[in-house]
C-alpha positions as CSV (number, residue, x, y, z in Angstrom):
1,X,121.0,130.9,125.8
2,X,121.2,126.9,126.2
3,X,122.0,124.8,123.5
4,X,118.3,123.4,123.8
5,X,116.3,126.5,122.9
6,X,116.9,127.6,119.5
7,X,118.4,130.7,118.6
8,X,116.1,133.9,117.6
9,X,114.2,133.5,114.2
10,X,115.6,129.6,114.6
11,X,112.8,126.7,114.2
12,X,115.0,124.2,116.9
13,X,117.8,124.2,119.2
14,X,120.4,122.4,118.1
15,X,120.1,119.4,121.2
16,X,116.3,119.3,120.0
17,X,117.8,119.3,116.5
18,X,119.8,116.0,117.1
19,X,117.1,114.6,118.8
20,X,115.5,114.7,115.9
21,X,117.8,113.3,113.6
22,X,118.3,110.4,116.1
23,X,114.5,109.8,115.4
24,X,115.5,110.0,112.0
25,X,117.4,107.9,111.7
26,X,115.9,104.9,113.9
27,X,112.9,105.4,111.2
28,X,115.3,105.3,108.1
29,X,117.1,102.4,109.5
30,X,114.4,100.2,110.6
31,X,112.6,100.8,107.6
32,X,115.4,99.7,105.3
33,X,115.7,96.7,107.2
34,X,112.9,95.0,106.7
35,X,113.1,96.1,103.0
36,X,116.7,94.7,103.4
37,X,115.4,91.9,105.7
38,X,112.3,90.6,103.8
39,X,113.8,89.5,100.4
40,X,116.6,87.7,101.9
41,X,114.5,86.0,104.9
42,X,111.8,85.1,102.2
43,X,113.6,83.4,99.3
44,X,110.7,84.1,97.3
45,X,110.7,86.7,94.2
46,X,106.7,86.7,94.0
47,X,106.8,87.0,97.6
48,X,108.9,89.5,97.6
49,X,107.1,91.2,95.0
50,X,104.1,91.1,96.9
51,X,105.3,92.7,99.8
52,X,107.2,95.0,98.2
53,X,104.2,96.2,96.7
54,X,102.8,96.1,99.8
55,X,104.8,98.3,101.7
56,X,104.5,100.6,98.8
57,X,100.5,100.9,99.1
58,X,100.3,101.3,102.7
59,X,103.1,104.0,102.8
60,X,101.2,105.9,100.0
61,X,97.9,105.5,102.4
62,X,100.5,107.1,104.9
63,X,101.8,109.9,102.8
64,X,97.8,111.0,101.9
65,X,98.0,111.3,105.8
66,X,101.4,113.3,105.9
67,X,99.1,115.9,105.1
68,X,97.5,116.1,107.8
69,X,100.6,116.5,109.5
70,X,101.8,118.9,107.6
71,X,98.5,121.5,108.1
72,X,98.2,120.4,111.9
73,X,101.9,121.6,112.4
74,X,101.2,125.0,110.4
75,X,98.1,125.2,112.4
76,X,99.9,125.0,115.7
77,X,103.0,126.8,115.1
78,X,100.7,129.7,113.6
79,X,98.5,130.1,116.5
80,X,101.7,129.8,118.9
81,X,103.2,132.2,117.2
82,X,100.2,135.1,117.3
83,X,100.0,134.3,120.6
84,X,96.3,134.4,120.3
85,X,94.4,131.4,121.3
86,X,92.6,129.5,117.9
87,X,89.2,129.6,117.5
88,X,89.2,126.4,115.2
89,X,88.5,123.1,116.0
90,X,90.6,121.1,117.7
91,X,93.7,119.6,115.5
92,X,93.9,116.1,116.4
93,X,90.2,115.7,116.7
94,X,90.0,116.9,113.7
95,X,93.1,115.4,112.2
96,X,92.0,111.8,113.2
97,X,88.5,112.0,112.3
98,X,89.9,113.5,108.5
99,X,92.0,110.7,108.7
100,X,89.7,107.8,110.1
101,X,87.4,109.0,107.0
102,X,89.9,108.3,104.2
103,X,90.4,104.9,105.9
104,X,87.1,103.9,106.3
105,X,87.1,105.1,102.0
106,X,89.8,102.4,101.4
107,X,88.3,99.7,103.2
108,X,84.7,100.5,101.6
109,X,86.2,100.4,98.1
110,X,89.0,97.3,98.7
111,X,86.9,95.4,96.4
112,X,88.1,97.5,93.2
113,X,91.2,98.9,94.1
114,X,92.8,95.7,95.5
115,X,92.3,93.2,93.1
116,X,93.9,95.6,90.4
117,X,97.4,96.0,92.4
118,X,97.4,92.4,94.3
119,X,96.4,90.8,91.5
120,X,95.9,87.1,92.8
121,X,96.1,88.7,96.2
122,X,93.3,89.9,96.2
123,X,91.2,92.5,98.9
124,X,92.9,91.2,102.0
125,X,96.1,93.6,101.4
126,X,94.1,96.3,100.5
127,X,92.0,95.6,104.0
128,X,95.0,95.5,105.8
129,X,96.3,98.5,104.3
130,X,93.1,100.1,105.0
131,X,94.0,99.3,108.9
132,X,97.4,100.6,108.9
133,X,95.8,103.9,107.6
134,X,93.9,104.2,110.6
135,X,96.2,103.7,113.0
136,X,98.4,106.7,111.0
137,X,95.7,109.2,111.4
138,X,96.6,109.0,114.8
139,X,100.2,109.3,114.2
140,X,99.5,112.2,111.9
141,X,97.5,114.4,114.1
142,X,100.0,113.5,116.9
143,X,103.5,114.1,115.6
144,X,101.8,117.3,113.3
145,X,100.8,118.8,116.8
146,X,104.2,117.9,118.6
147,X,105.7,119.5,115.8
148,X,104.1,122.5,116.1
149,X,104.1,122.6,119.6
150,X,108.2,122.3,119.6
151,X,107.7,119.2,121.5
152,X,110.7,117.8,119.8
153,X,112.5,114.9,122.0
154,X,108.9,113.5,122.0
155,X,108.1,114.0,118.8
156,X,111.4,112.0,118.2
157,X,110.7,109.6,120.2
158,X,107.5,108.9,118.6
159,X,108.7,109.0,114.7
160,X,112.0,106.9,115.8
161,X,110.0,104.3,117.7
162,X,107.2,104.1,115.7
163,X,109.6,102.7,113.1
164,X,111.5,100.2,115.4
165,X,108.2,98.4,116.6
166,X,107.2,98.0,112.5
167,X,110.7,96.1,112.7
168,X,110.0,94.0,114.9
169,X,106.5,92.9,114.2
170,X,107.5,92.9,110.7
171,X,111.0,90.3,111.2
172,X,109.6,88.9,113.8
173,X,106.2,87.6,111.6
174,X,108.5,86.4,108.9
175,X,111.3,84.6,111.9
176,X,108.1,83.2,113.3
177,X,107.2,81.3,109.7
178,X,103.9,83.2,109.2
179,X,103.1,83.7,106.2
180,X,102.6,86.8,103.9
181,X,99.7,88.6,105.2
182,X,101.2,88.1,108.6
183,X,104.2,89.9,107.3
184,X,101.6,92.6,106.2
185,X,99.7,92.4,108.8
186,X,103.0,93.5,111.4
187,X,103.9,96.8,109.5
188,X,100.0,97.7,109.2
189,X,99.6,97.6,113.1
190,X,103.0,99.3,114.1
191,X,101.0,102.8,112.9
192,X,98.9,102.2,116.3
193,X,101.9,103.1,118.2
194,X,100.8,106.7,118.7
195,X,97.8,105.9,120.5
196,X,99.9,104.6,123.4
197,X,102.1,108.0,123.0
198,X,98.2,110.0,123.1
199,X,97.6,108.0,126.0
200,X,100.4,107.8,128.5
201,X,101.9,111.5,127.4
202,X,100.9,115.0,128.8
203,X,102.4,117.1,126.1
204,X,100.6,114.8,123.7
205,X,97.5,115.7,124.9
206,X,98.0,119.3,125.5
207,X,99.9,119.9,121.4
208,X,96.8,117.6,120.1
209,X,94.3,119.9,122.4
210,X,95.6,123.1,120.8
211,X,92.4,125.1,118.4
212,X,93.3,125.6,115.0
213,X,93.9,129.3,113.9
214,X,91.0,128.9,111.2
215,X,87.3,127.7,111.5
216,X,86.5,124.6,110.8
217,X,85.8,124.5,107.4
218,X,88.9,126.4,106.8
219,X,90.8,123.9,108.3
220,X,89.1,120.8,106.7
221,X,89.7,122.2,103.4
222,X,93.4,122.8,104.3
223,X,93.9,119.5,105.3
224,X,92.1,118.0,102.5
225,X,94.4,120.0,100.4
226,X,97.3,118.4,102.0
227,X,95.9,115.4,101.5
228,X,95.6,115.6,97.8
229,X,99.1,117.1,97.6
230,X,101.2,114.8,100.1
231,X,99.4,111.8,98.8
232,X,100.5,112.6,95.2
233,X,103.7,113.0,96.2
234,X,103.4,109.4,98.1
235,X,102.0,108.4,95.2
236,X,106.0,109.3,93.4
237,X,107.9,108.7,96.8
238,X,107.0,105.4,98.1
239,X,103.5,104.7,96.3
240,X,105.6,104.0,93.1
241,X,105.2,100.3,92.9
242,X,101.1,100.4,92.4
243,X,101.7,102.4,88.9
244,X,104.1,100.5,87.6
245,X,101.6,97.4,88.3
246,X,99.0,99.3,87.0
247,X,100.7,99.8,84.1
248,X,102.7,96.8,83.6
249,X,101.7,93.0,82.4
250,X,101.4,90.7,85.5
251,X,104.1,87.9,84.3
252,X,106.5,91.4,83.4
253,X,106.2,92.6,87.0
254,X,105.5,89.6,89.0
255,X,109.3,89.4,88.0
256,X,110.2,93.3,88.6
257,X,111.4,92.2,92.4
258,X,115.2,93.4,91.6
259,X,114.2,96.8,90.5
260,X,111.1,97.3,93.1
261,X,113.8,96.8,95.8
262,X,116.1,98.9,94.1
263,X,113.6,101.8,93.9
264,X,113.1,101.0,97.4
265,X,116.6,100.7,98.6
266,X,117.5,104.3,96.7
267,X,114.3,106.0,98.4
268,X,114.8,105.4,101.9
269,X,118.1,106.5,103.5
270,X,117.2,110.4,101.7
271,X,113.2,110.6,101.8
272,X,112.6,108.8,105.1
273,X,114.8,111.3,107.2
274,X,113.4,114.2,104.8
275,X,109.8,113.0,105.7
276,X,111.1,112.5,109.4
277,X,112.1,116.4,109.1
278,X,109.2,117.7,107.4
279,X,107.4,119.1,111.1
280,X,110.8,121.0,111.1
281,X,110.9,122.5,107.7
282,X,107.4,123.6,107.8
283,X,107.8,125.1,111.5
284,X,111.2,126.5,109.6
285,X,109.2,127.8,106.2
286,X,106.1,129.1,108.4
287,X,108.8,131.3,110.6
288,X,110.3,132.5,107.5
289,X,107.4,133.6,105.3
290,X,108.9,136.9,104.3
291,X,112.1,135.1,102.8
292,X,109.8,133.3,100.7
293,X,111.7,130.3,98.2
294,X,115.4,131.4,99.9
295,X,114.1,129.7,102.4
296,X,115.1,126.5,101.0
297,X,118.7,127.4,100.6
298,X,120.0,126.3,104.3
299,X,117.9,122.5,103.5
300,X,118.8,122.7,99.8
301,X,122.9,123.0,100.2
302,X,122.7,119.9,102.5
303,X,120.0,118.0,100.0
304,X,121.3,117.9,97.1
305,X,125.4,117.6,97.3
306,X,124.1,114.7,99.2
307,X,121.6,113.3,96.7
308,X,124.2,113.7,93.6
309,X,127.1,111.9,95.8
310,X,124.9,109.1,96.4
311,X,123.5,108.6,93.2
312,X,127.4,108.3,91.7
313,X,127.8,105.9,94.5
314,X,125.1,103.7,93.3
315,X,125.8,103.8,89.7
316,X,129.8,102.4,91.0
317,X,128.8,100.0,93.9
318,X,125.4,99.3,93.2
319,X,125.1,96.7,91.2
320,X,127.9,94.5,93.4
321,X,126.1,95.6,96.8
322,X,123.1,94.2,95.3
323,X,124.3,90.8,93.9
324,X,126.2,90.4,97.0
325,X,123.5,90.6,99.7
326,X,120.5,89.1,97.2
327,X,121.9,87.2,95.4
328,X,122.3,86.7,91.3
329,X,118.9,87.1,90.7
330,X,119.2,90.9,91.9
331,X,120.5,92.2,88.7
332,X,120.0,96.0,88.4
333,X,122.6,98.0,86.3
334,X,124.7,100.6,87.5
335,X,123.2,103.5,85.3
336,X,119.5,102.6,86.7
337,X,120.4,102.6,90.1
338,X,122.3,105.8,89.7
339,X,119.2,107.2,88.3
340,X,116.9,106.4,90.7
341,X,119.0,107.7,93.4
342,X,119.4,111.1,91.5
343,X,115.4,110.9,91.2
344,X,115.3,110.6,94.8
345,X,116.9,113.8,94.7
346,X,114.5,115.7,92.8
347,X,111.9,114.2,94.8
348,X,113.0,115.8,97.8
349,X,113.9,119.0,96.5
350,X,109.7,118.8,95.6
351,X,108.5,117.8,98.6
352,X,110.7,120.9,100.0
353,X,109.3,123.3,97.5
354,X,105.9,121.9,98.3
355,X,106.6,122.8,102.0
356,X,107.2,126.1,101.4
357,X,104.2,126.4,99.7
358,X,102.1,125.4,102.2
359,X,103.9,127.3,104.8
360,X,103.1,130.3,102.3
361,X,99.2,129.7,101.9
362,X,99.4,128.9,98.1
363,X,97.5,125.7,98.5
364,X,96.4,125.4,95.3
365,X,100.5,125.6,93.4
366,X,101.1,123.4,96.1
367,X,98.7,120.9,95.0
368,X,99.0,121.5,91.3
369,X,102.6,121.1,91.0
370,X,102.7,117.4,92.7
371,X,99.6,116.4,90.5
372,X,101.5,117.8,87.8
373,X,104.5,115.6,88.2
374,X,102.6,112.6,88.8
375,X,100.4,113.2,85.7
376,X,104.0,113.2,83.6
377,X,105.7,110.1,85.3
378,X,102.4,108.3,84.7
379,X,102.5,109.7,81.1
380,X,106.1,108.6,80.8
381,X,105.0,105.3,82.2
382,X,102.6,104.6,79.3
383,X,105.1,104.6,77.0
384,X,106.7,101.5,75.1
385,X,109.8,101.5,76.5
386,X,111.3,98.2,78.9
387,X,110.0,99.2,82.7
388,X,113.4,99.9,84.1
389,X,113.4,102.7,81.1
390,X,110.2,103.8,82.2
391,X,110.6,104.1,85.6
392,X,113.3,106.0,85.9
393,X,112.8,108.8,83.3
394,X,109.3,108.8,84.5
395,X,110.7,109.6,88.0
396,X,113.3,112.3,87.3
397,X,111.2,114.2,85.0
398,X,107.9,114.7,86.8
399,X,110.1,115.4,90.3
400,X,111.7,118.3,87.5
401,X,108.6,119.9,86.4
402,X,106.3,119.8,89.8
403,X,109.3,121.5,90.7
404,X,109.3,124.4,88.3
405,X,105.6,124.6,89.0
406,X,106.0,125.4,92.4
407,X,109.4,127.7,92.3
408,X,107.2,130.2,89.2
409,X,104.7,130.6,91.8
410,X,107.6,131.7,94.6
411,X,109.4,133.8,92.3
412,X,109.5,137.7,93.7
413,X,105.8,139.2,92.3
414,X,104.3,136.0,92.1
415,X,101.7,137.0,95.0
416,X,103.1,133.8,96.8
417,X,102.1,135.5,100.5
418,X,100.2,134.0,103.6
419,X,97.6,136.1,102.6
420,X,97.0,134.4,100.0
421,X,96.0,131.3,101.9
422,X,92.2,129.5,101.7
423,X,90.3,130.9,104.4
């Protein structure tokens, strides 16, 4: 056996393995620094606060797409697996039409939904967003299908360099003196990168060509199960921002900018790679069905000793990192940013146990426990409490109970079985 093929009953080899992580980490990186890059290059707290914002909506447009990721590389690793061709439609036609239609919904209902999170912004954010979106449903179907297909060094490829071109359109709009919807405008258009990958790559083609195992209905309903589950845990992840403007007074959060990019800052180098990963752990969950919730414990032990080290890192150099790179008007207290990064934590440890639900079948836990927590977060944000408050309590304690919605339906007896999947 090479080091490049996986072991028997493993998911990846360990060479494809690091390919992956190199991917990774390109896509953590890249994205931090324009997160990093942005409020420093635009000496603007609004501005920054715009953007910020921003990102936040289009990544959330993106996560409602990680679903269709997510049921594509089920789809494919399933039908390679039975060794019987599919007789469903095929995934990333399927995949990019499902996802062409939810952009097409944004852009068609911009005029509501923008005004209320861009505030003086207006619809042209919520149009660009709208335009990222469809360049993801590409992206989706495409690195879901590689995914399955064990196409890892291009699917790492892909997610790495997907990343580094919305760096450089991004810095590059802000180093050329354009001004904020220029900025936008860059990350939006980076999604369309895996149209060129479609394009110029064989094994693209072929993992995109690949049937479903389910008819068509089936599928669609799957994928718009993964939709509404992904995209409420975007909606927690990255999609953050847009609640706490929907819930906060404009002059309040027009001022917010130190503790949006500290929600960003303690996000991104656990949940980007984890999202990065996600084609792995499903092709890893799907694999082992019969093992059920244990298996999480080989992800779990690396997940969480990492998310509780960081947090205590945060809460002891936080604040100073902060102040140091921004500037004084950063201010964010060491217990807050400790928080957050310890909610980060429970956010991935529910996107995990979301996973394994969907590997499973049980489409409907997995669903209900991410609406679930985002239900309570946006209960906790209602209350009259200061927004830093707010946000973090609101984000460790709905991660908490989406995940004890999902683990009661995984526990031995609980019926939690691929046969239990929506035909």
């Amino acid at each position: 056996m090479t080091e490049t093929n996986p072991a028997p009953g493993a998911t990846i080899g360990r060479a494809d393995a690091r390919r992956v992580a190199i991917g990774a980490g390109v896509a953590a990186v890249s994205s931090t620094l324009v997160v990093l890059a942005v409020p420093r290059l635009s000496q603007s707290g609004p501005d920054t606060t715009a953007f910020l914002t921003f990102w936040s909506a289009l990544f959330a447009g993106f996560g409602v797409l990680t679903g269709v990721s997510i049921e594509t590389t089920r789809a494919v690793t399933a039908t390679r697996s039975s060794g019987v061709p599919g007789t469903g439609p095929r995934v990333g036609i399927a995949g990019v039409g499902f996802g062409l239609g939810f952009a097409a919904l944004l852009a068609a209902t911009a005029v509501w939904w923008g005004p209320a999170v861009f505030k003086e912004h207006g619809v042209s954010p919520a149009l660009v967003v709208a335009l990222g979106c469809a360049g993801c449903a590409v992206h989706a179907a495409v690195t879901g299908a590689l995914a399955g297909a064990g196409r890892w060094p291009l699917y790492s490829r892909l997610v790495g360099g997907e990343s580094a071109v919305r760096l450089v359109l991004v810095l590059g709009a802000v180093l050329a003196g354009f001004s904020l919807g220029g900025w936008q405008l860059g990350a939006a258009l980076a999604a369309f990168t895996a149209v060129g990958f479609w394009l110029a790559a064989p094994s693209a083609r072929d993992a995109v060509a690949v049937r479903a195992d389910v008819p068509a209905g089936a599928f669609v309903r799957r994928l718009l199960s993964a939709a509404v589950s992904t995209g409420a845990s975007a909606v927690l992840v990255i999609g953050f921002p847009v609640l706490m403007a929907l819930t906060t007074s404009h002059q309040v959060y027009e001022a917010a900018y130190p503790l949006l990019l500290a929600l960003t800052l303690t996000r991104a180098p656990l949940m980007i790679p984890l999202n990065a990963f996600q084609g792995v752990a499903v092709s890893h969950f799907v694999q082992n069905r019969d093992r059920g919730a244990a298996a999480l414990w080989p992800i779990a032990r690396l997940v969480v000793p990492i998310g509780v080290l960081g947090a205590a890192a945060a809460w002891l150099v936080g604040p100073w990192l902060m102040r140091t790179i921004w500037g004084p008007d950063y201010r964010v207290a060491g217990l807050t940013l400790g928080l957050l990064t310890l909610a980060a934590t429970g956010l991935a440890m529910v996107t995990l146990t979301g996973a394994v639900c969907q590997a499973l079948g049980r489409h409907g836990v997995f669903v209900t426990g991410w609406l679930v927590a985002v239900a309570v977060a946006i209960a906790v944000l209602l209350l009259p409490w200061d927004l830093a408050t707010r946000t973090a309590v609101a984000l460790l304690v709905g991660p908490l109970v989406g995940i004890a919605v999902h683990l009661s339906a995984l526990r031995p007896g609980a019926g939690a079985s691929v046969e239990g999947a929506v035909r």
